[in-house]
C-alpha positions in Angstrom: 87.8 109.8 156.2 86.8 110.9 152.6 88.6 109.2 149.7 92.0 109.1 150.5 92.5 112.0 153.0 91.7 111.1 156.6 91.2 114.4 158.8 91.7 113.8 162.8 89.7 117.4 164.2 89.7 117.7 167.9 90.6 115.2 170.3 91.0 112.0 168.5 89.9 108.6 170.9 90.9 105.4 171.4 87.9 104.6 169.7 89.3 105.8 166.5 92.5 103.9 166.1 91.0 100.2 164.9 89.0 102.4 161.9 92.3 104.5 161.2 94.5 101.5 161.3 91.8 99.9 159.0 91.6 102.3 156.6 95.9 102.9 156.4 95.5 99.4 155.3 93.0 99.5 152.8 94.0 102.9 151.4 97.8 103.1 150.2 97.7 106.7 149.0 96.7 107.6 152.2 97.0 111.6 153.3 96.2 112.7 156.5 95.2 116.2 157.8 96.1 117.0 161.5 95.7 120.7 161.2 92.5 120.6 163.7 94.1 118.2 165.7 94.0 119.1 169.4 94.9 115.8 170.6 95.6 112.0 170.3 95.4 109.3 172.1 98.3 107.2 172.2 96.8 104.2 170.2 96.2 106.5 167.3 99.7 108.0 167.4 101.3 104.2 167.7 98.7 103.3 164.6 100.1 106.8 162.6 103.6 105.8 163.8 103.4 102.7 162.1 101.8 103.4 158.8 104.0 106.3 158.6 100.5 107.7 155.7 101.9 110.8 154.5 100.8 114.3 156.0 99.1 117.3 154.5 99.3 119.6 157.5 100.6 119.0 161.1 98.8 119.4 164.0 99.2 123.2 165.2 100.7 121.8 168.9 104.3 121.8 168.4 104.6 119.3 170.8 102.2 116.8 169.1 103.8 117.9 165.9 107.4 117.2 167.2 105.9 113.3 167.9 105.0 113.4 164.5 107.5 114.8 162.5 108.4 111.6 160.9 105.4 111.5 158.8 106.6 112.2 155.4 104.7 115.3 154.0 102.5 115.8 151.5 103.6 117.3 148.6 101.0 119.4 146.4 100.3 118.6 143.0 
């Protein structure tokens, strides 16, 4: 997480959703990058799910992507 753009590379662990859900709260322009995202676990998908941050790129499986899609995108400046 840097700034206000989180970006979840690889296979992203339950150990990540209480810092994630953290830092949704504390950072209301949140962005988040899932282009490198290989994986989630379902606590970090229930924590994205919920904050609904918006979303600079999806994660390249379409399956992941399709749980996803109601991200709102990111739209560039």
């Amino acid at each position: 997480m840097e700034g206000a753009i989180a970006s979840l590379c690889g296979h992203v662990a339950i150990e990540e959703a209480e810092a994630l859900a953290e830092w949704l709260r504390a950072t209301p322009d949140a962005v988040v990058n899932l282009s490198a995202c290989e994986a989630l676990h379902s606590a970090v998908l229930q924590v994205l799910l919920v904050a609904l941050p918006r979303c600079a790129a999806p994660p390249p499986d379409q399956v992941l992507a399709a749980l996803l899609f109601i991200l709102p995108a990111e739209v560039p400046a």
